[in-house]
C-alpha positions in Angstrom: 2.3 -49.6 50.8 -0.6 -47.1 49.5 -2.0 -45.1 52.5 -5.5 -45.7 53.8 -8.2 -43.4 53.0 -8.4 -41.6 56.1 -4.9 -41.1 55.8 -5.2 -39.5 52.1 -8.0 -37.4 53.7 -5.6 -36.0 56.2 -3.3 -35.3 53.6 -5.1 -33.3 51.6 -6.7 -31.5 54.4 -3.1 -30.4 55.2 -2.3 -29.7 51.9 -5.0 -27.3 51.6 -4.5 -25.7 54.9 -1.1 -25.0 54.0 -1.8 -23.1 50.8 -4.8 -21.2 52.4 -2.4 -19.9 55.0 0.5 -19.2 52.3 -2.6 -17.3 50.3 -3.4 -14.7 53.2 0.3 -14.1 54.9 1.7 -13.7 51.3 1.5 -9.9 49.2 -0.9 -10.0 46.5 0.0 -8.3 43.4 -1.8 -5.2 42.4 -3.7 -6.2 39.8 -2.6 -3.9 36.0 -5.8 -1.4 34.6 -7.2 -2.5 31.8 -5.3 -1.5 28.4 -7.2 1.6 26.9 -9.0 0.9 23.9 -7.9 2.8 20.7 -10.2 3.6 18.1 -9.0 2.1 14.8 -9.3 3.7 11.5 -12.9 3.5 9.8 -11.5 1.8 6.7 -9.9 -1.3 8.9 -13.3 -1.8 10.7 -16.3 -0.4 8.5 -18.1 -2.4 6.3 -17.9 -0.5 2.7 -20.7 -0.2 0.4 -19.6 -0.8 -3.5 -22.3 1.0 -5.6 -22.7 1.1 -9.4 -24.8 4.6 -9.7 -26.2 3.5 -13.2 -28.3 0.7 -12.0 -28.5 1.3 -8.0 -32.1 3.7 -8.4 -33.2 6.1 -10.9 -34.5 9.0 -9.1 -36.2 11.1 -12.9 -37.1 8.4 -14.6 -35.0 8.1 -17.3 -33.8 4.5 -17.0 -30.4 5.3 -15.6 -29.7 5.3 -11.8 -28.3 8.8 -10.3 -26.7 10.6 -7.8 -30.4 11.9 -6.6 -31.6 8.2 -6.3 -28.4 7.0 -4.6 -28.9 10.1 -1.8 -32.8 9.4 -1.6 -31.9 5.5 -0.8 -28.8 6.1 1.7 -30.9 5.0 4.7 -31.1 1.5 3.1 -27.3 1.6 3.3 -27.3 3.2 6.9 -30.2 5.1 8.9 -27.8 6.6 11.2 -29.3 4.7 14.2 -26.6 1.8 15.2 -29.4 -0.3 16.9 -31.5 -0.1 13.8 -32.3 -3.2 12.4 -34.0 -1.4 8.5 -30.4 -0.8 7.2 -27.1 -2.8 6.4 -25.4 -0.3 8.5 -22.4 0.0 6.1 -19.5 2.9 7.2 -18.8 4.1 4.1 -19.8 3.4 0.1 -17.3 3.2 -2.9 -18.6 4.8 -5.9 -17.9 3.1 -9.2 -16.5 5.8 -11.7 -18.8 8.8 -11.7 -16.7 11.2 -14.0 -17.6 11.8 -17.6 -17.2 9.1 -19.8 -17.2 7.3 -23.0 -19.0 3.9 -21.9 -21.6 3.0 -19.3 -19.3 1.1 -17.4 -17.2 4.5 -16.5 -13.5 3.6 -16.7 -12.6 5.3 -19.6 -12.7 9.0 -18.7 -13.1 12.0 -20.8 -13.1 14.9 -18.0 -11.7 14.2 -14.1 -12.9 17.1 -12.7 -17.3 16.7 -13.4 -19.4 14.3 -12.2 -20.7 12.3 -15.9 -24.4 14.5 -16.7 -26.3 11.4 -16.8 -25.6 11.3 -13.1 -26.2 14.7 -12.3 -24.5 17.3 -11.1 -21.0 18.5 -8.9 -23.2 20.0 -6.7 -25.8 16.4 -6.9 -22.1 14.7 -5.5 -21.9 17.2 -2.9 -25.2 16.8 -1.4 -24.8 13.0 -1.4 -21.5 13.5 0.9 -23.8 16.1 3.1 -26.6 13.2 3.3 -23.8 10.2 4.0 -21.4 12.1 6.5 -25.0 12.9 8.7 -25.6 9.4 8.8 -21.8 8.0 9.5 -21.2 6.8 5.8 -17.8 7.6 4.4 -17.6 8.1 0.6 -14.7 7.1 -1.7 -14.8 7.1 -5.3 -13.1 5.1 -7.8 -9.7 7.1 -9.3 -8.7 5.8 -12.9 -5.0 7.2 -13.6 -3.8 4.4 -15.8 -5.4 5.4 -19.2 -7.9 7.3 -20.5 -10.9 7.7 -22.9 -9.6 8.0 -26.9 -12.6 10.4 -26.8 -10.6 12.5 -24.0 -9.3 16.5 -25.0 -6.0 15.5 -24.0 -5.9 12.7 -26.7 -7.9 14.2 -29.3 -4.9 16.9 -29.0 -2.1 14.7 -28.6 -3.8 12.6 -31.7 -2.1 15.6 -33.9 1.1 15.8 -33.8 4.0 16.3 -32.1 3.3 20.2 -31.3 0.3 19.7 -28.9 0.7 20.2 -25.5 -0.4 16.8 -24.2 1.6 14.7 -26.7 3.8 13.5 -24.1 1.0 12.4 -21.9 0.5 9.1 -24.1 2.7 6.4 -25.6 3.5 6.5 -29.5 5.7 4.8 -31.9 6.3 5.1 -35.6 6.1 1.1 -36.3 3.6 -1.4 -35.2 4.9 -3.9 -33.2 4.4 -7.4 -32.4 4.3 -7.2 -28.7 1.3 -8.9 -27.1 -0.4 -8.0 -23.4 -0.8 -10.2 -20.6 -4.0 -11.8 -22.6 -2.8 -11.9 -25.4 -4.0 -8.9 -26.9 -2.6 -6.2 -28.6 -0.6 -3.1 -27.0 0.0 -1.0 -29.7 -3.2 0.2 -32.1 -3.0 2.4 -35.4 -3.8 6.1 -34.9 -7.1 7.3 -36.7 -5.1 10.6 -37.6 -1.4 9.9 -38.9 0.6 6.9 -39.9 2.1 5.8 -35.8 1.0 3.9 -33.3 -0.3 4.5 -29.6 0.0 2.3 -26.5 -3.3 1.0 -24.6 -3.4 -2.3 -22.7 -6.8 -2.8 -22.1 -8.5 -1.9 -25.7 -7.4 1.2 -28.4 -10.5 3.0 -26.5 -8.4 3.8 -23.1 -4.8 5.0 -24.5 -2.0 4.2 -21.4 -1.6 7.3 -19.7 2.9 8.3 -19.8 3.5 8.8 -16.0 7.3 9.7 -16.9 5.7 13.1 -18.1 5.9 15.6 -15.5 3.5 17.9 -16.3 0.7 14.7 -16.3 1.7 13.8 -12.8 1.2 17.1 -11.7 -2.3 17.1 -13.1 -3.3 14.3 -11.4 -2.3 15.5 -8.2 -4.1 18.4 -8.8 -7.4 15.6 -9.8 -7.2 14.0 -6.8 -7.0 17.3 -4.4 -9.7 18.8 -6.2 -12.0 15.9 -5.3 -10.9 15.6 -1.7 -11.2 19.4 -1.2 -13.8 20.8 -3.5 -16.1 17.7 -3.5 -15.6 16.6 0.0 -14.8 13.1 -1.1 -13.0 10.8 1.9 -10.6 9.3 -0.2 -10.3 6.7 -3.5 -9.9 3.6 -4.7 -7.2 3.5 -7.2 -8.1 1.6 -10.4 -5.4 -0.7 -12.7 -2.7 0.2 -10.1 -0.7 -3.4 -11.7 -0.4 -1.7 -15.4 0.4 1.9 -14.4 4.1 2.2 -15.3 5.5 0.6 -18.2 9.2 -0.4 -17.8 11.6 0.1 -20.8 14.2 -3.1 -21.7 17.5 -2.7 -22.9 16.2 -1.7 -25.9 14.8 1.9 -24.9 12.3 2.5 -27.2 10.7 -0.8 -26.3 7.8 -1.5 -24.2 7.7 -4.1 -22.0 5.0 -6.2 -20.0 5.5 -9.7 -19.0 2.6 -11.5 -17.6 1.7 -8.5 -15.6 -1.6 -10.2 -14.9 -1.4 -8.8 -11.4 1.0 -6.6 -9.1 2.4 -9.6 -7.3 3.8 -11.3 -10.5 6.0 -9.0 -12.1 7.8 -9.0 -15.4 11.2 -11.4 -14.8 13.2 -9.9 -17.3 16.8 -8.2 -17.0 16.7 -4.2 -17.5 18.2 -1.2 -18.1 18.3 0.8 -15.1 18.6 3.7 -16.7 15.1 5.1 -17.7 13.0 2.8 -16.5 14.5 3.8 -12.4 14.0 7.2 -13.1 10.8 6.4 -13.7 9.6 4.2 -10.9 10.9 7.1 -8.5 9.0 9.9 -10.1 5.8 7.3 -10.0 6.5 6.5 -6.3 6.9 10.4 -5.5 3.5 11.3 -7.4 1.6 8.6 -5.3 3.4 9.9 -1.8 2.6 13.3 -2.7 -1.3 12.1 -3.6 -1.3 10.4 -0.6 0.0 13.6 1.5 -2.9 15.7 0.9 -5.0 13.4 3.1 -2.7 12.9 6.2 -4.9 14.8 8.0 -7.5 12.7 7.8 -6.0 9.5 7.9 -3.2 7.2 9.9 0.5 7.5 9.0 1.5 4.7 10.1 -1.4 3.1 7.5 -0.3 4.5 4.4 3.3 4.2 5.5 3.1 0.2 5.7 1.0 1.0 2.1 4.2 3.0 0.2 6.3 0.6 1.6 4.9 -2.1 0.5 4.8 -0.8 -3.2 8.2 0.4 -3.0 9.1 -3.0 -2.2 7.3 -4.8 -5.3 9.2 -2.2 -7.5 12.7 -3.3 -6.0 11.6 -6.8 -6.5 10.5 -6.3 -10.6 14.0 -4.7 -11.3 16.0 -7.1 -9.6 14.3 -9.9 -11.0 15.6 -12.9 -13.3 15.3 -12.7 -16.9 11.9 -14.3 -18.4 13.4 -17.5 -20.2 10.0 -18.0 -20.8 6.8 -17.0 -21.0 5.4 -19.6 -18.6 7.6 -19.0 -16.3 6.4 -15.2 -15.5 3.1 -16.5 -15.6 3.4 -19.5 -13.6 1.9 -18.6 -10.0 3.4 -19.3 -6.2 2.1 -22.3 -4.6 -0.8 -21.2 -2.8 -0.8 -17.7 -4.0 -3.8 -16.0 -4.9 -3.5 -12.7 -7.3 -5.4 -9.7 -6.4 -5.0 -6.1 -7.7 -3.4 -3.4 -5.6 -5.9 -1.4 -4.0 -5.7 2.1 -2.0 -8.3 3.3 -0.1 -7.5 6.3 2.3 -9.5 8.8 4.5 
């Protein structure tokens, strides 16, 4: 038998009076602060800026965009005034290739250490940093160790002989082979100078780079701490990070690539351990030590999570299955979506 209303009405004024008294006899808990906020890094909240200097504005007229227009149009970027409303307010700008170069495009590079003259200067970069840090932009520029310009010293040396000092900076072998990139294209392209053959993936234009040369790793260590130190740059975006090392198959003097369309497909194929090991760990030591000079300026615990992560792709490309076929290193994940490695660090 359901109770009448004015018997649910007493119920639930007893109900209440019950809890109400329960509420002011019983200890209330002390309630916890708020957490405290902690800033993150710049590069894991900013908004970043890419520029192409060539065609952003051309500050003398000469039909090519500079280093003088870029700095005269930073407020378009960011004014420096966070309520402002005239500017994208972007926290930093990542500079396309600025170094010397053979094409417009800048990723074939013939000197590291200048900014390319149809830019302007060293000291046109330096003032651009000034102008950007006074406004809260951050500015990173793109780092290209994979390969080189054909047109670059190094090359033109190396493109002698065996007795120049930079000969072991590239790739070279005394037959043309018939191995084929991850397009399709060649690897291997006839010297202009003596009867061999040099290694460059992307076109005979940008000769591979050998990182299991010492003396090369050293000099691009000493690249990247002269722009972070002498022109005040905040850091880099690393360029063709997927195609940097070239591992060696059981036959050693043969170079090896399959599919390495990006660095989350790697080559599937058995190898020796012998000098292609040796190389990944001189690679991985270069790139900690690069890293290093920055720490200052720049979470641990970031680039930590960063090297370990490349570490791990390495350990996964020599511990892969053979490649039975070529559609089977090419074949992609089910819902996987290639990217290139990129590093940017403060």
């Amino acid at each position: 038998m359901f109770p009448s209303p004015f018997d649910r009405r007493a119920l639930v004024a007893a109900v209440l009076s019950l809890s109400i008294a329960a509420g002011c006899t019983g200890t209330r808990k002390t309630p916890r602060p708020p957490a405290p906020v902690v800033a993150r890094p710049w590069w894991q909240e900013g908004v970043c800026y890419e520029v192409f200097v060539r065609s952003f504005y051309d500050s003398d007229g000469d039909g090519i965009g500079d280093l003088k227009g870029l700095t005269a149009r930073l407020d378009y970027i960011n004014d420096g005034n966070p309520p402002s409303k005239k500017s994208l307010g972007a926290s930093c700008i990542w500079l396309m290739p600025i170094d010397k170069a053979s094409s417009y495009h800048g990723y074939d590079v013939i000197d590291y250490y200048h900014v390319d003259p149809q830019y302007g200067t060293d000291d046109d970069f330096r003032a651009l940093v000034a102008e950007a840090h006074r406004r809260g932009i951050h500015v990173i520029v793109d780092f290209v160790p994979n390969h080189s310009s054909s047109d670059n010293p190094w090359f033109r040396s190396a493109l002698r002989g065996p007795g120049s000092p930079y000969r072991d900076w590239y790739r070279w072998s005394n037959t043309a082979k018939s191995e084929k990139g991850p397009w399709g294209q060649e690897l291997w392209h006839k010297s202009a100078v003596r009867d061999e053959y040099y290694y460059g993936l992307f076109w005979h234009g940008m000769p591979d780079l050998n990182y299991e040369t010492p003396a090369l790793m050293q000099e691009m260590l000493n690249v990247t701490r002269y722009w972070l130190a002498e022109m005040h740059a905040d850091g880099f975006r690393f360029d063709a990070i997927p195609y940097l090392v070239e591992v060696a198959s059981s036959t050693p003097t043969e170079l090896t690539r399959c599919c390495g369309t990006s660095a989350r497909r790697f080559a599937r194929r058995r190898r020796a351990r012998s000098r292609s090991a040796r190389c990944r760990t001189r690679i991985r030591g270069f790139w900690r030590r690069t890293i290093q000079i920055s720490w200052t300026r720049t979470s641990h615990s970031e680039l930590r999570s960063r090297l370990s992560m490349l570490r791990e792709r390495v350990r996964r490309r020599a511990s892969s299955k053979p490649c039975l076929k070529r559609t089977d290193c090419c074949r992609p994940r089910a819902g996987h979506r290639s990217s290139p490695i990129t590093i940017m660090f403060g």
